[in-house]
Structure formats: C-alpha cells, structure tokens
N, C-alpha and C positions, 0 to 999 in steps of 0.2 A: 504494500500500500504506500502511495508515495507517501511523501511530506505533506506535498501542497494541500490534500484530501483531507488528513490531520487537519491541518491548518483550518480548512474550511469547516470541517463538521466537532470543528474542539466543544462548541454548543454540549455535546451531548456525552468514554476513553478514547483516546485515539482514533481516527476513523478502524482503527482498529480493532470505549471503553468507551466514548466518550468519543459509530465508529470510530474513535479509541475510549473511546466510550461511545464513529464508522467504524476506528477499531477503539476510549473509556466509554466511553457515553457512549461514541462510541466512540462498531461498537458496535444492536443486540437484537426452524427454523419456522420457515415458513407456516404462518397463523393464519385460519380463517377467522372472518369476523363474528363475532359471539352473536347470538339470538339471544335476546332481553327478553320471556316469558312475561316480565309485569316492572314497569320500570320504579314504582315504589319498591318492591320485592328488591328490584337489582341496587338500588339505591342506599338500602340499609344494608347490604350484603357489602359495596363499596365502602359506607362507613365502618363498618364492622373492620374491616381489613387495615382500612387506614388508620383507626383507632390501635389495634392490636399492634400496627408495625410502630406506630410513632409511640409506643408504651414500650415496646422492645427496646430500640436505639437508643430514647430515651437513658435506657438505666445500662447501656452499653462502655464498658470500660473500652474496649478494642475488641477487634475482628481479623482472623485469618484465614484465608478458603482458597482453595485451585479452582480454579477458573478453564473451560473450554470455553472458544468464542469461534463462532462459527460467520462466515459469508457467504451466504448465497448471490449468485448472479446470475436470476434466470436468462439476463438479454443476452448473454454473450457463454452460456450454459456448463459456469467456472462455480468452485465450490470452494472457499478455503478456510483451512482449519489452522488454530492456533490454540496453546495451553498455558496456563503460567500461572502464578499465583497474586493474589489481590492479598494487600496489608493495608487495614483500616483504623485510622483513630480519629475519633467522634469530635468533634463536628464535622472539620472539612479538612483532613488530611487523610491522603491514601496514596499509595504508591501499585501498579499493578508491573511486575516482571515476567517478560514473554520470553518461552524459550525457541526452542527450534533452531532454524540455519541459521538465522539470524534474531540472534537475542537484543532488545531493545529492551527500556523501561519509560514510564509513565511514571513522572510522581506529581502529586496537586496538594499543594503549601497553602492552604489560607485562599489568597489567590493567583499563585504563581503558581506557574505549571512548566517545568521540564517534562523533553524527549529525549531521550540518548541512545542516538544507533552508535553503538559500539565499531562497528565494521565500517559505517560512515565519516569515523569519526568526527560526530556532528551532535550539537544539542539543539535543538527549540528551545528556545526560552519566550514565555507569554504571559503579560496581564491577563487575568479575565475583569469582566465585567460583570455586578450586580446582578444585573437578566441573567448574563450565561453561565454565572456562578446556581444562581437559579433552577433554572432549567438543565444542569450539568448532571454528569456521575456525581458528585457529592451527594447532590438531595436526594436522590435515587437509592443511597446506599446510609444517608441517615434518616432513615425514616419517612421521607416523605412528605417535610414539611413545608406547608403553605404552597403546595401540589397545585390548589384547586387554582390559585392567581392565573397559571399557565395553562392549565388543561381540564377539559371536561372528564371526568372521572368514572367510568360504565362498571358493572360486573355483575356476573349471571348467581343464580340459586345454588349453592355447591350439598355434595352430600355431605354427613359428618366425616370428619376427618380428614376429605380433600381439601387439596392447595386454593386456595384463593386466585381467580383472573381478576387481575384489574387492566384495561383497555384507555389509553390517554390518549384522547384527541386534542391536539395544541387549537389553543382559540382565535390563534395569528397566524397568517397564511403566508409568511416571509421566513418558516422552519423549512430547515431540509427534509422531514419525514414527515408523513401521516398519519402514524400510529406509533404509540408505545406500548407494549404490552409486556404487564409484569405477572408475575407468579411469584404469590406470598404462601410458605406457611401455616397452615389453620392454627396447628399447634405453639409455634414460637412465635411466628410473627417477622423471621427471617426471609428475603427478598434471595427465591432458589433460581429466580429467571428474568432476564429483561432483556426484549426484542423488539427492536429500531425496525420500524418499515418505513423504508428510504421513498420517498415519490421516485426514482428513478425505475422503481421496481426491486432494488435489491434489501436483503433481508440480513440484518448482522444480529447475532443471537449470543447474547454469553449465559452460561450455565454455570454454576457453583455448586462445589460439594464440597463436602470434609469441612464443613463450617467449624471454625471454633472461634467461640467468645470467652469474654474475661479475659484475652490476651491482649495485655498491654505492652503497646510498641514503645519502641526505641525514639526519643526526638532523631538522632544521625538520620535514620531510615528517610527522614522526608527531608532531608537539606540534603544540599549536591555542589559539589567541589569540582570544578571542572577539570578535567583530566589534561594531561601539557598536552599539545598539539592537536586539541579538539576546538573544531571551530562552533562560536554560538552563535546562533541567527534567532534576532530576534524582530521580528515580521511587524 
C-alpha cells in the first residue's frame, strides 16, 4: 500500500488501521447490509452495545491483541492479507506492528502519528486534526465515544450471547467510505471486528484475537526516535 493512500485515508490505521486504520483506521470481509426487523428494537440493541463498550474502555488500564487485516479489491480481483499486533493505552495512544516482507509500524501519540517503513527507510510524521482524531482508530478502539456526532449508529436483534453489529453511516458525504461496520462482544464489550467499506468498492477488515486487558504499556512504546539515515516526510 503506498504512502500517498496512508496519507489520504489516515481519517480512519494506515490505509493499511486507520486503511491503516485503508491499512489503522484504516484499514477494516466483505459485509452485507443488515435488515432492521423494527428500528426501535434495532435502536436499543445499538444503545445496548455502545453503552456496554464505553463501560469496558472506560475502566481499561491497556490492551494487547494480534490483529489480521485483510483487503479486498473486488475491481481489480486482489486480496491482501496482513498480521501484526495492536498495543493500546486509553485514551488515545496505540501503536499497531505489521509483520510480513515488509514490516512497518503505526504508532498515534495524542495526536501525532508516525509510519516507519523500515526497508524505506522513511517515517511519516503527521498532525491530526480534532474531526480526524474523531472519526480515527482511537475512538474506535476507546470505546466509542461521542460516535453518534459523526455517524448514524444501526444494529439488528442478536441472540443471547452473540457479538453485537453495529453499522456506521458517516453523516458527511466528503469520507472516503460508506460504511463502518463493527463487531462488539455481548459479553465484554471488547471491539472483535471493524470493517471500512471504501466507496471505491474495496473492503479492508481487521480482526483481533488473543485480547488481553489490564496490560499496561510502556510510555517508550509510543514515542519514536528516528533512526540515523531515515528520512521524515512530513506532508
């Protein structure tokens, strides 16, 4: 995934999380659209989820979990997969480490955000903005909070003990995607999926497992030293 794509979709990991989130944000396969049976029913089902996830994060000391992130591109009929693990400390620090042929990281300070292709050697370095701190991987991964400012919030009738859909339509037509779709926990209230559908048609989906909480990070973990002979661009 280049840079430039990062650059454009940081909104949400990496085009990547954010894709990067295209790949943080992104970033997050392919979903049909839910059937609302009774849109009070779906309504309290949505509150229900958001309630439970912003009580979890809430009392969250830190989070650790490996991560698959997947991309679909039905137009050009490409599929690519990535894994790495995501390190989270509540509010708005997290760092997500890809591995594969070429290992890169994502870390997001507050609101500074480093990329470091190793192999490039090259960093991004970027402000975010308020809105895109907003609308970013952070909010997504703490809880969920003040969600609704940006997005219309959907979710269907679940049985006991299944995961929770919630379905985010942005209320502003100037996003790169049309749809957010996450997968909450009934039980924890931990965020097991979140899937970006890009208006281009492509789908980038990250998956988490091996959650642990209670794990309090490192401050080192999200500050970055730039390495001698690594150039930084910052856009």
């Amino acid at each position: 995934m280049s840079d430039e794509r990062v650059i454009k979709e940081l909104n949400f990991p990496k085009q990547n999380i954010l894709g990067n989130l295209d790949k943080l944000f992104a970033v997050f396969v392919v979903a049909c659209l839910i059937a609302f049976p009774s849109p009070g029913l779906c309504q309290d089902e949505a509150d229900r989820a958001l309630a439970l996830t912003r009580k979890t994060y809430a009392a969250l000391v830190g989070l650790q979990a490996d991560f698959v992130q997947t991309e679909e591109r039905p137009g050009v009929g490409v599929s690519i997969t990535e894994e790495g693990v995501l390190s989270f400390s509540p509010p708005d620090r997290m760092r997500w480490d890809y591995g594969g042929k070429r290992p890169h990281s994502v870390v997001i300070n507050n609101s500074r955000v480093w990329i470091h292709t190793p192999s490039r050697k090259q960093i991004i370095v970027r402000e975010l903005t308020p809105k895109e701190m907003r609308r970013g991987a952070a909010t997504f991964l703490s809880g969920l909070d003040g969600i609704e400012e940006d997005f219309t919030v959907q979710s269907r009738v679940t049985a006991l003990g299944e995961s929770i859909p919630l379905d985010l339509f942005p209320l502003e037509d100037n996003l790169p995607y049309d749809k957010i779709s996450i997968l909450v926990a009934s039980d924890s209230g931990l965020v097991e999926r979140i899937a970006i559908h890009h208006k281009l048609g492509n789908v980038t989906t990250i998956t988490f497992h091996g959650i642990e909480t209670g794990v309090k990070q490192q401050d080192k973990l999200f500050e970055w030293d730039v390495p001698e002979g690594t150039e930084v661009i910052e856009p």
